[in-house]
Residue, then its C-alpha position, 0 to 999 in steps of 0.5 A: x530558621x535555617x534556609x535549606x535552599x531547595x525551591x518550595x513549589x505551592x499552588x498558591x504562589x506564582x513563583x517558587x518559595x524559599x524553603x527553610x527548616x526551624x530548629x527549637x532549642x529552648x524547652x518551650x516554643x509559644x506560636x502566633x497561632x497559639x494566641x490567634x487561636x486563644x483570640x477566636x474562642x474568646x479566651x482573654x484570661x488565658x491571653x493574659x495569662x500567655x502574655 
């Protein structure tokens, strides 16, 4: 993550966010999200299969 300084306004915060940019520089880049997701449609197998 590199920090770009700029001041980030949303709606849902009372006060300004510190903007960033992330650089990936590896092949593959596996999110939370991706597990949260895998979490919600039940998917246990491929869970273990991430892990």
């Amino acid at each position: 993550m590199i920090e770009t300084g700029e001041n980030l306004w949303r709606g849902d915060e009372p006060s300004p966010t510190r903007s960033s940019v992330m650089v990936r520089f590896s092949r593959s880049h596996i999110r939370f999200g991706t597990f949260e997701r895998l979490h919600y449609l039940g998917r246990k197998d491929l869970i273990q299969k991430l892990l």
